[in-house]
N, CA, C and O atoms as a GROMACS GRO file, in nm:
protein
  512
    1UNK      N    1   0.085  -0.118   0.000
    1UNK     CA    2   0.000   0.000   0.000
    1UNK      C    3   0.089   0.124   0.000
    1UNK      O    4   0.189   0.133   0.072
    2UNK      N    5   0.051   0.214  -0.079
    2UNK     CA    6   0.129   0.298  -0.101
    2UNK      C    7   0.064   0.470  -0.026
    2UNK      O    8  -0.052   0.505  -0.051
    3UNK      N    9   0.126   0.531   0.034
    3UNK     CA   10   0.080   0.636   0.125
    3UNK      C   11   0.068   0.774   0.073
    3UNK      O   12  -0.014   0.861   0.102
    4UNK      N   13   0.213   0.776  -0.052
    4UNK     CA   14   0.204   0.932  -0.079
    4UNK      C   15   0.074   0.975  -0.146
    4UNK      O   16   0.096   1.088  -0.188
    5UNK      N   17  -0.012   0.951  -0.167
    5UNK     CA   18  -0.153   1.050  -0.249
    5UNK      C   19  -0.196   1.076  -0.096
    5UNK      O   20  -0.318   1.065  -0.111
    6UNK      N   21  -0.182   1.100   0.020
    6UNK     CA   22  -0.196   1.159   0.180
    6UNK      C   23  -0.117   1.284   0.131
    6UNK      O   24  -0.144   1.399   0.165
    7UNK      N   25  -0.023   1.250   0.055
    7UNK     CA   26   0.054   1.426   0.108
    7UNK      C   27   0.182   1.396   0.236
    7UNK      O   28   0.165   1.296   0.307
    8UNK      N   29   0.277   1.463   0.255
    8UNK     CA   30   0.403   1.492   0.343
    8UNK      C   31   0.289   1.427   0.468
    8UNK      O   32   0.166   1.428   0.475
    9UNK      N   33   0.379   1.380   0.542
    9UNK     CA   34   0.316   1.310   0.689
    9UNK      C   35   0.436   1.359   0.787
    9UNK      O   36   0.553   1.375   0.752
   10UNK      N   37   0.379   1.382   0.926
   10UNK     CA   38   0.498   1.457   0.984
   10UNK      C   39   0.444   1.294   1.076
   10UNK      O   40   0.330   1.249   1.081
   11UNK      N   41   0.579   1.232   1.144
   11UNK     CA   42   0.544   1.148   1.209
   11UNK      C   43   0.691   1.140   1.299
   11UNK      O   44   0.809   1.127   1.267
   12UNK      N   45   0.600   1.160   1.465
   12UNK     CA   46   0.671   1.092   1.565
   12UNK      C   47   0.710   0.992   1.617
   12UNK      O   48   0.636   0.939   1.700
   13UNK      N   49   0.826   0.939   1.590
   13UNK     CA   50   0.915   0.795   1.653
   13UNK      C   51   0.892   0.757   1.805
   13UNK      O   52   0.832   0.657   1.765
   14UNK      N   53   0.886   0.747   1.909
   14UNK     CA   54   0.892   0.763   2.034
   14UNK      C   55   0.949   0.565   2.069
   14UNK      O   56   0.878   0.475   2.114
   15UNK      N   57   1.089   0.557   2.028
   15UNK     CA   58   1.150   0.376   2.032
   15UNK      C   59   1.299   0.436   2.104
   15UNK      O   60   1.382   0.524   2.081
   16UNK      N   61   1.281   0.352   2.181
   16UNK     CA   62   1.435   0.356   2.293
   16UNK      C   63   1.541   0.224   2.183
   16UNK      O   64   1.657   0.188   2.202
   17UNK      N   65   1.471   0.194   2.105
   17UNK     CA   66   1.579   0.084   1.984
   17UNK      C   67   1.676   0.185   1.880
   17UNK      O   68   1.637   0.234   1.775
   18UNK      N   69   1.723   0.191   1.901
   18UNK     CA   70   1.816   0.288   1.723
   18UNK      C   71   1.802   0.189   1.653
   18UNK      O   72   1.785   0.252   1.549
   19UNK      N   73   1.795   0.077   1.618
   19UNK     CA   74   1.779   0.001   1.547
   19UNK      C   75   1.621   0.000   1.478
   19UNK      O   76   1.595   0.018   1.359
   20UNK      N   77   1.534  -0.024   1.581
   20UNK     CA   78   1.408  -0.033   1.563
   20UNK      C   79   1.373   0.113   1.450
   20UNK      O   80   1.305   0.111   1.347
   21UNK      N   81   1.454   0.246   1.521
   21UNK     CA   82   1.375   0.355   1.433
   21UNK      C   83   1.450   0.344   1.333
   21UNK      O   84   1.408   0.410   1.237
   22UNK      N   85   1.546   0.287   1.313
   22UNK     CA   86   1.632   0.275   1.177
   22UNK      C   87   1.474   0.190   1.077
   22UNK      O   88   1.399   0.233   0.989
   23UNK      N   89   1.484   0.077   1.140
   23UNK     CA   90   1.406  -0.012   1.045
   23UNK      C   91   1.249   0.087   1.030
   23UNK      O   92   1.228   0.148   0.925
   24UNK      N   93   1.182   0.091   1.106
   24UNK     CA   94   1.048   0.204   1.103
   24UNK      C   95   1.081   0.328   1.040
   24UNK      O   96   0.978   0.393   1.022
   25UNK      N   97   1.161   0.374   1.008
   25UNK     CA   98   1.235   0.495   0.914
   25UNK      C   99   1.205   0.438   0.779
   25UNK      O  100   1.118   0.490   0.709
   26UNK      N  101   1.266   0.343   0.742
   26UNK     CA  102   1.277   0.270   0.671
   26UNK      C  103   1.174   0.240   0.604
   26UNK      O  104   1.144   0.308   0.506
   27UNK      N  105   1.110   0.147   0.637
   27UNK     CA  106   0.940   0.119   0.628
   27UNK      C  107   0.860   0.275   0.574
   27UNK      O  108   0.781   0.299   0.484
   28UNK      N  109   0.920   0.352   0.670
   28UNK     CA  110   0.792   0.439   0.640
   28UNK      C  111   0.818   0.543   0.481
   28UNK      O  112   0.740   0.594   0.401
   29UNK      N  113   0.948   0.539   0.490
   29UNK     CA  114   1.018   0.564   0.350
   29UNK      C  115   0.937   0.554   0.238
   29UNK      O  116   0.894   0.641   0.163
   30UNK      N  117   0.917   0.386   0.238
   30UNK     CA  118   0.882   0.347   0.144
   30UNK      C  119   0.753   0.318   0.088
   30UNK      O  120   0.733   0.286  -0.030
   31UNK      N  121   0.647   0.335   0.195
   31UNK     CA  122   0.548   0.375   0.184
   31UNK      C  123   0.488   0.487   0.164
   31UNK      O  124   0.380   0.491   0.107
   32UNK      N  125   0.545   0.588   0.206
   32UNK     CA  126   0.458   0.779   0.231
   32UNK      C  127   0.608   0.861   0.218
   32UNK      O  128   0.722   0.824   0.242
   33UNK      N  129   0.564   0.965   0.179
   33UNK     CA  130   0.594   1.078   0.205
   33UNK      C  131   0.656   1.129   0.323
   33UNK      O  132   0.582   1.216   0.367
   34UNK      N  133   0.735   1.118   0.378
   34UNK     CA  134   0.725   1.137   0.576
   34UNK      C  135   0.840   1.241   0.624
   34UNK      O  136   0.955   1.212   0.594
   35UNK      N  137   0.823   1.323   0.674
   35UNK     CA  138   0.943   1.373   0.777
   35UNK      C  139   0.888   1.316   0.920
   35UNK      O  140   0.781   1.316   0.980
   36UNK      N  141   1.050   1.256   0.945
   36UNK     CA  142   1.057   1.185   1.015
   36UNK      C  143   1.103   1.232   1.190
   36UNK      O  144   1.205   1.300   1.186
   37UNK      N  145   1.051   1.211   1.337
   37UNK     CA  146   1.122   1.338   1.430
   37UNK      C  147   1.158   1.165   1.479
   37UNK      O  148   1.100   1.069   1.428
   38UNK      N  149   1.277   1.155   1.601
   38UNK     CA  150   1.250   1.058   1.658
   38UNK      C  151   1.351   1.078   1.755
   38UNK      O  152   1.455   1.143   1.740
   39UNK      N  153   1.298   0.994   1.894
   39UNK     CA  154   1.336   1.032   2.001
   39UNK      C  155   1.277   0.888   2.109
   39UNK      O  156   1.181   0.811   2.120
   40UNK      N  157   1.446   0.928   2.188
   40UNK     CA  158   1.426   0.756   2.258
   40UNK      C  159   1.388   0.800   2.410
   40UNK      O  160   1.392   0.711   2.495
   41UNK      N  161   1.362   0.898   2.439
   41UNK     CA  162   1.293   0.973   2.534
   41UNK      C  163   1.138   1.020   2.587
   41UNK      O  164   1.105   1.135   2.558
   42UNK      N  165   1.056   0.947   2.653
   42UNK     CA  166   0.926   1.026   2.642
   42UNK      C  167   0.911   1.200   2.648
   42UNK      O  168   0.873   1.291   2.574
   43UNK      N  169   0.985   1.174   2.829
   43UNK     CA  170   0.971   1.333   2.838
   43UNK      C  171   0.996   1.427   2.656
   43UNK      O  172   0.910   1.483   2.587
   44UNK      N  173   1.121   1.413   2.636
   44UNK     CA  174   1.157   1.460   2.469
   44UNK      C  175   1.049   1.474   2.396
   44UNK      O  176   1.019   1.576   2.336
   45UNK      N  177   0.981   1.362   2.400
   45UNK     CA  178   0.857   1.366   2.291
   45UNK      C  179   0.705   1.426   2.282
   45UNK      O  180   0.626   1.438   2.188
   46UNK      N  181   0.699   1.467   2.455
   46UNK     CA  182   0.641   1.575   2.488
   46UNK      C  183   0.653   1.691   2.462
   46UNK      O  184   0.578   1.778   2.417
   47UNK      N  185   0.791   1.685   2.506
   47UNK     CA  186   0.825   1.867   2.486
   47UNK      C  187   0.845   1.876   2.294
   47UNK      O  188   0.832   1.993   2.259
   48UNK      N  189   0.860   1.824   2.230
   48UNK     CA  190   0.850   1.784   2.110
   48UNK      C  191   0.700   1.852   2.022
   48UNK      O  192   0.689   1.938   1.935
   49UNK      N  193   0.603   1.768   2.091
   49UNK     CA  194   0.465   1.814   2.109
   49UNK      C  195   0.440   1.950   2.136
   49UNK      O  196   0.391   2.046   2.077
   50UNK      N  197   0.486   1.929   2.236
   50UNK     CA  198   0.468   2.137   2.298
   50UNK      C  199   0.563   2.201   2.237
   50UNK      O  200   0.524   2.314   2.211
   51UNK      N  201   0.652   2.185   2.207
   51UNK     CA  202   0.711   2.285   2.140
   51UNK      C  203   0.597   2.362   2.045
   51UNK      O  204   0.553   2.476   2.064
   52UNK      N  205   0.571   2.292   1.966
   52UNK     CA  206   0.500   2.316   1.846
   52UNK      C  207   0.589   2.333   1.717
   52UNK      O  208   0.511   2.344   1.624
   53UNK      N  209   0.688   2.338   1.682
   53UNK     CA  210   0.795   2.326   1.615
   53UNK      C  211   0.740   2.266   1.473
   53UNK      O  212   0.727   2.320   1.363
   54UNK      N  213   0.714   2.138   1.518
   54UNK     CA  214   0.619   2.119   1.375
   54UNK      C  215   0.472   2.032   1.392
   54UNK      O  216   0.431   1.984   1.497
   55UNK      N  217   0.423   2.027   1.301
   55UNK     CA  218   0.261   1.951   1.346
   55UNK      C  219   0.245   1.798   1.315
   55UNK      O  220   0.185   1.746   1.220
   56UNK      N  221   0.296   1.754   1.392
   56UNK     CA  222   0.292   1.590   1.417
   56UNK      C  223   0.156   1.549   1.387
   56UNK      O  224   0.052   1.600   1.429
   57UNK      N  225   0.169   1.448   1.306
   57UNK     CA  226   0.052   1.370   1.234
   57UNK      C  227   0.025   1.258   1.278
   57UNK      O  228  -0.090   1.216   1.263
   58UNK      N  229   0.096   1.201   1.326
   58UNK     CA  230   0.073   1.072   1.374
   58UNK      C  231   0.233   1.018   1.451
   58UNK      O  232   0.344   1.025   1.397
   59UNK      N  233   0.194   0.953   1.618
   59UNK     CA  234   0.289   0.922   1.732
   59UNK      C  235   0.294   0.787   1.685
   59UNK      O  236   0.198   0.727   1.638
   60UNK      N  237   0.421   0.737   1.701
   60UNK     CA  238   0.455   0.539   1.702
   60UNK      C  239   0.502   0.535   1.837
   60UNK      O  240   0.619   0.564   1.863
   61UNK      N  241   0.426   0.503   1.918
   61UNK     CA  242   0.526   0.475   2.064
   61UNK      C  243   0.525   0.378   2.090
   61UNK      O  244   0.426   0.306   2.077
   62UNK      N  245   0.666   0.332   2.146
   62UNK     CA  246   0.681   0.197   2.169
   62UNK      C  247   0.664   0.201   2.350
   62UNK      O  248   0.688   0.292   2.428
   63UNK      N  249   0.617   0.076   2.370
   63UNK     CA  250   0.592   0.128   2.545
   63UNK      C  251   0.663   0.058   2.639
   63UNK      O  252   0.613   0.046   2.751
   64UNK      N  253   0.788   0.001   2.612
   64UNK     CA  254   0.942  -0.049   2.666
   64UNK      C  255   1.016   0.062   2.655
   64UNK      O  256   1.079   0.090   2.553
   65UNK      N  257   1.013   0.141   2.773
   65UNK     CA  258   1.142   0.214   2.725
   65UNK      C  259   1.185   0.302   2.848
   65UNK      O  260   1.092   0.340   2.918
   66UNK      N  261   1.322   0.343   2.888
   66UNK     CA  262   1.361   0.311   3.038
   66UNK      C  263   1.335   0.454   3.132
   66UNK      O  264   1.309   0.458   3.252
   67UNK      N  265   1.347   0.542   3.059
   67UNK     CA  266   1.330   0.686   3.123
   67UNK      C  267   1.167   0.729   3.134
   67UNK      O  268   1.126   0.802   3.225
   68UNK      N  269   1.101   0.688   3.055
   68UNK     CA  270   0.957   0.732   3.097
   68UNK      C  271   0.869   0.575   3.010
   68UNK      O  272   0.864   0.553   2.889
   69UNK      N  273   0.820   0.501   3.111
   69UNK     CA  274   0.731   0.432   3.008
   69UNK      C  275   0.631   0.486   2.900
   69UNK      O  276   0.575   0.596   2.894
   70UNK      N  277   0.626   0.397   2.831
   70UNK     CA  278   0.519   0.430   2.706
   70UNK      C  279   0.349   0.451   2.752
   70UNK      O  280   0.278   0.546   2.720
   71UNK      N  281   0.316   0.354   2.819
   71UNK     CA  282   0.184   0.402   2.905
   71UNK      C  283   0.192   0.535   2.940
   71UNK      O  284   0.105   0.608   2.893
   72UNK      N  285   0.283   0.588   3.019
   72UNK     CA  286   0.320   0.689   3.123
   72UNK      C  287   0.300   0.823   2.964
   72UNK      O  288   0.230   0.924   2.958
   73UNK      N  289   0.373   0.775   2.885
   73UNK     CA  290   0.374   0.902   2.758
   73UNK      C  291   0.246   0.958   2.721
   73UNK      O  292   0.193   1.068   2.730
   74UNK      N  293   0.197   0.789   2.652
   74UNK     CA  294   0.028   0.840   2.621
   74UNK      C  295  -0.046   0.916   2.699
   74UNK      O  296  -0.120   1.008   2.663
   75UNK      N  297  -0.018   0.859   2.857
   75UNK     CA  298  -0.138   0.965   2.917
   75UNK      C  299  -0.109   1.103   2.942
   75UNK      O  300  -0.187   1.195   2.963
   76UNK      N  301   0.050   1.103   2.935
   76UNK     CA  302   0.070   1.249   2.971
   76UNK      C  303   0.031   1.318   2.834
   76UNK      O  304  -0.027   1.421   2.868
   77UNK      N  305   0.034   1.312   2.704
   77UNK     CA  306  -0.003   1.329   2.574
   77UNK      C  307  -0.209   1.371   2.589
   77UNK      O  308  -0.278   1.465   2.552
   78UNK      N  309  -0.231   1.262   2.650
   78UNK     CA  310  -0.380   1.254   2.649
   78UNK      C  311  -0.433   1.338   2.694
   78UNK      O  312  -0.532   1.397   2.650
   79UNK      N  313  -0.344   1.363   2.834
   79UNK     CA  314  -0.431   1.471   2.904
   79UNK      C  315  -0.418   1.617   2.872
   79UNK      O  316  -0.478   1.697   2.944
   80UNK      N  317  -0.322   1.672   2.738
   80UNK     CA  318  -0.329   1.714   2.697
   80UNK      C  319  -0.445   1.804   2.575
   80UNK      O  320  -0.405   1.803   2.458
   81UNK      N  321  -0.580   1.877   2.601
   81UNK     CA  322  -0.642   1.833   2.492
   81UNK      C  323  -0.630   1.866   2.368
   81UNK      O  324  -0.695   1.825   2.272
   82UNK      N  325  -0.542   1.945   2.370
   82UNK     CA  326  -0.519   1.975   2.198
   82UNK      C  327  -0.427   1.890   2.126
   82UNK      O  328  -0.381   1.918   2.016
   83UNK      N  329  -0.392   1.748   2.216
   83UNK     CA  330  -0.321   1.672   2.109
   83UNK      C  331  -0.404   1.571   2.104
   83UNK      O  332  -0.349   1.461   2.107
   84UNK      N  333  -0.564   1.572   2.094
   84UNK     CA  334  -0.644   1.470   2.132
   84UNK      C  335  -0.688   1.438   1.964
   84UNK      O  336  -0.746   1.332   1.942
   85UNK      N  337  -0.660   1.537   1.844
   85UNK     CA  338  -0.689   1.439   1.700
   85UNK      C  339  -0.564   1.407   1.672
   85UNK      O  340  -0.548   1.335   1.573
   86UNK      N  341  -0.478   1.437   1.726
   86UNK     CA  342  -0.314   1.343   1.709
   86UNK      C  343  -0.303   1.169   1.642
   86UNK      O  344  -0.402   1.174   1.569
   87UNK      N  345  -0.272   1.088   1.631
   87UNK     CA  346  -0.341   0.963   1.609
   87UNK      C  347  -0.200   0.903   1.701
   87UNK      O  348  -0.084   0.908   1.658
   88UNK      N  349  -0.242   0.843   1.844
   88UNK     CA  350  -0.137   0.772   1.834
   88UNK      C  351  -0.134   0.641   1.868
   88UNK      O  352  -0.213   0.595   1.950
   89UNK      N  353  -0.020   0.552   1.795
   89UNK     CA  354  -0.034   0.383   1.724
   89UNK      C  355   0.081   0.312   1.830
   89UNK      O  356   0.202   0.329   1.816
   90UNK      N  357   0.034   0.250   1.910
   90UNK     CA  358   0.169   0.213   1.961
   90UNK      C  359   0.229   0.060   1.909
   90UNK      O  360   0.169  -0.039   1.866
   91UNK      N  361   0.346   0.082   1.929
   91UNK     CA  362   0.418  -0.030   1.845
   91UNK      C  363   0.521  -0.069   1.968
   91UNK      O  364   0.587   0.003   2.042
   92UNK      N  365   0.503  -0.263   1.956
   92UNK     CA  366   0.558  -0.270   2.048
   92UNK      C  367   0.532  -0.431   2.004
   92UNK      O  368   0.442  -0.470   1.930
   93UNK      N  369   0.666  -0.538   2.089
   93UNK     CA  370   0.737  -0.698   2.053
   93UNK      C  371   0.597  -0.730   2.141
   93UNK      O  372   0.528  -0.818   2.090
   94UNK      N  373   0.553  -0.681   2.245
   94UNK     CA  374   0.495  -0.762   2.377
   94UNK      C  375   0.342  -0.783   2.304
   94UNK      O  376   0.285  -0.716   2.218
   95UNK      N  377   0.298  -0.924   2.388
   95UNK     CA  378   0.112  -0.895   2.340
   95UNK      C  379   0.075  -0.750   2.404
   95UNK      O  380   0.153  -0.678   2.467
   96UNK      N  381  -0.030  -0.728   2.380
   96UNK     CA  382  -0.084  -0.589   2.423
   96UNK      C  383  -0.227  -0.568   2.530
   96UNK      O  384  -0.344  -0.593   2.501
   97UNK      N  385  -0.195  -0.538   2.606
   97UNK     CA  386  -0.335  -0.530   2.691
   97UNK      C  387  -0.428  -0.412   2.659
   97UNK      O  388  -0.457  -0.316   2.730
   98UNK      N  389  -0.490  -0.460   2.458
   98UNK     CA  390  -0.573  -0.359   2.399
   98UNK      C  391  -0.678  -0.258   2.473
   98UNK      O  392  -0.689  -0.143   2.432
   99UNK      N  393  -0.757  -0.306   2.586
   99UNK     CA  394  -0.862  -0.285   2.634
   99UNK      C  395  -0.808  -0.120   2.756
   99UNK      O  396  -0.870  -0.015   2.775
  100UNK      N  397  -0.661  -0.171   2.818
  100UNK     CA  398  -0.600  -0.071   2.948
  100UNK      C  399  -0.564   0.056   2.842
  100UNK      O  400  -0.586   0.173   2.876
  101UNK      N  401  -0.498   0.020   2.698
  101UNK     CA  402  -0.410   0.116   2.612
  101UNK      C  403  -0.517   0.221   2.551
  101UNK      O  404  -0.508   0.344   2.544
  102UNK      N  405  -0.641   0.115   2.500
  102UNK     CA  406  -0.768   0.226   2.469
  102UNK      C  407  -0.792   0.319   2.577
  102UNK      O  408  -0.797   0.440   2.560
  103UNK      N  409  -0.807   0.262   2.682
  103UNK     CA  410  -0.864   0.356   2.780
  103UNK      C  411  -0.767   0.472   2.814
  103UNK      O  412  -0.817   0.578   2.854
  104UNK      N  413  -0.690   0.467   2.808
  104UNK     CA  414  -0.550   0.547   2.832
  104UNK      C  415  -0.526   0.662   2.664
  104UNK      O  416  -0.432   0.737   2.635
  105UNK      N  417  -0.623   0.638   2.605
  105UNK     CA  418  -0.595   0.682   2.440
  105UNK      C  419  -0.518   0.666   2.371
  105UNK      O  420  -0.447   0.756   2.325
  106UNK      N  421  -0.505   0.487   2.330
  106UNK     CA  422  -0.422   0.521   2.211
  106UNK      C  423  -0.517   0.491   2.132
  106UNK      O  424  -0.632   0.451   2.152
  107UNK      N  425  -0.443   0.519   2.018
  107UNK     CA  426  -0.575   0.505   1.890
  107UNK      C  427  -0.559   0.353   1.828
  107UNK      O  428  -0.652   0.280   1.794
  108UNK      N  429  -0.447   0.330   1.824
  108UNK     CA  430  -0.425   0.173   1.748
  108UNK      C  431  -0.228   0.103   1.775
  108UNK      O  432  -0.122   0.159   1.805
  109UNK      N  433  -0.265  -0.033   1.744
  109UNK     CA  434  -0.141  -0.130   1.784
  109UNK      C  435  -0.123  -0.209   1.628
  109UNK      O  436  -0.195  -0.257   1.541
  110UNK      N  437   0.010  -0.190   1.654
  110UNK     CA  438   0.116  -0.308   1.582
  110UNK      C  439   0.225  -0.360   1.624
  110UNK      O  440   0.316  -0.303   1.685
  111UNK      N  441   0.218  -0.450   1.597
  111UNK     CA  442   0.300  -0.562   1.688
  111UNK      C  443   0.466  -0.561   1.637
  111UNK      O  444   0.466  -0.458   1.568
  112UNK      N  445   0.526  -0.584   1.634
  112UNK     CA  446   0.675  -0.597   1.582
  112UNK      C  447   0.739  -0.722   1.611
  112UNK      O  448   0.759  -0.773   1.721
  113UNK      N  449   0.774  -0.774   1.472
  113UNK     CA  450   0.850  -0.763   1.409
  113UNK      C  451   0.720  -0.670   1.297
  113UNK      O  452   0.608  -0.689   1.344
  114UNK      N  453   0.717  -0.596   1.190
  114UNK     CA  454   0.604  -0.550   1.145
  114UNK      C  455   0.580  -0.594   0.992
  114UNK      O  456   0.645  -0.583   0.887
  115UNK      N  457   0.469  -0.642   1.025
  115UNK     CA  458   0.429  -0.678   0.831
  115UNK      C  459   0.388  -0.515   0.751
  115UNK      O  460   0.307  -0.425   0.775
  116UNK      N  461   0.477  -0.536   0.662
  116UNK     CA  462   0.441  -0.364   0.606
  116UNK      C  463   0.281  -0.322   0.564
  116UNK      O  464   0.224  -0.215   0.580
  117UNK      N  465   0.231  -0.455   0.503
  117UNK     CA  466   0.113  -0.436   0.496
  117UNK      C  467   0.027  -0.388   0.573
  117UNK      O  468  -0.022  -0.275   0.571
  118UNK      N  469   0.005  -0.478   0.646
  118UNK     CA  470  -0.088  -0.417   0.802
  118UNK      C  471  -0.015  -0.317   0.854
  118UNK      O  472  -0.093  -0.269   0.936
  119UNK      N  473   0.116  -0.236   0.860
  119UNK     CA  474   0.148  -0.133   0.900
  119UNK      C  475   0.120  -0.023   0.847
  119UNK      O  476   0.109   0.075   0.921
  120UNK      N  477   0.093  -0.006   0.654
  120UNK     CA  478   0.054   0.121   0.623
  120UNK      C  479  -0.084   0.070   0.587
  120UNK      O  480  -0.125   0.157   0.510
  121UNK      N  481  -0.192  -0.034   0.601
  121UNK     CA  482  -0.308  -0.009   0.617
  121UNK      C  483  -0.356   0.033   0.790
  121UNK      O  484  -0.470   0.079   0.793
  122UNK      N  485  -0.292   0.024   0.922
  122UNK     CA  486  -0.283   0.088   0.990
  122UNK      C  487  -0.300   0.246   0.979
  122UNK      O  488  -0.403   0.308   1.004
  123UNK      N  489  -0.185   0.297   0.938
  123UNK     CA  490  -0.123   0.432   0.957
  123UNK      C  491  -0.271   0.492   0.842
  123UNK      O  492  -0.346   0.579   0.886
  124UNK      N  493  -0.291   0.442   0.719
  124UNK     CA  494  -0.369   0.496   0.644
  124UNK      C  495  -0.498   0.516   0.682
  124UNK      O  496  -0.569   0.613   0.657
  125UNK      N  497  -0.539   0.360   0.779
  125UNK     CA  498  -0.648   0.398   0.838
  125UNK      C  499  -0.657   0.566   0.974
  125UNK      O  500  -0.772   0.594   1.009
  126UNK      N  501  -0.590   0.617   1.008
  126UNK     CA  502  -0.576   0.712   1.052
  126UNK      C  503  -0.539   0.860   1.024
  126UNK      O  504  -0.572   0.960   1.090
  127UNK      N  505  -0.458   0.851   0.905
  127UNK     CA  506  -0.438   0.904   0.827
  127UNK      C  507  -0.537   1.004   0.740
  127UNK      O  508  -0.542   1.126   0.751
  128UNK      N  509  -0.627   0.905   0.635
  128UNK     CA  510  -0.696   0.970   0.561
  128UNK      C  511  -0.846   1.044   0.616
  128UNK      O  512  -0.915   1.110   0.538
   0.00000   0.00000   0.00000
């Protein structure tokens, strides 16, 4: 599935892997259009947000990660309300306890290792 007829996508990394955002860089390359921000830091990816610097389209957070968990991100994100049409997808190796992550707002999960398919019919479903 191919992404660019969306237009430039501004999309936030939020993976404590350099590897991982290497490969999700990657991926997203080749699907869309993308400037890419990424950061192995929650707090970072907040202030990222608030900055306002640029207008993030869609968050990938992974929710392993040692300075601020990924749960801990979303909600601080959530309770935010002007980042509430944000879309954010968390990506992550572990099963997922879908039902705690909704409630907490995320918008959607993919699992990793990632099938590209279901990753940009994901992202597109949010997207368009």
């Amino acid at each position: 599935m191919d992404l660019r007829n969306i237009g430039k996508i501004n999309v936030l990394i939020v993976e404590d892997d350099s590897f991982n955002i290497h490969l999700i860089s990657a991926l997203l390359n080749k699907i869309a259009d993308v400037e890419i921000t990424a950061t192995d830091d929650g707090k970072e990816a907040i202030g990222i947000l608030e900055s306002g610097e640029k207008a993030i389209d869609v968050v990938l957070l992974d929710l392993h990660m040692p300075k601020m968990d990924g749960r801990d991100v979303l909600t601080a994100i959530r309770q935010q309300s002007k980042y509430n049409n944000i879309p954010i997808i968390i990506i992550s190796v572990d099963g997922l306890d879908e039902d705690e992550l909704l409630k907490l707002g995320a918008d959607d999960f993919v699992l990793k290792p990632f099938d590209i398919d279901k990753f940009a019919a994901t992202l597109a479903k949010h997207l368009s």
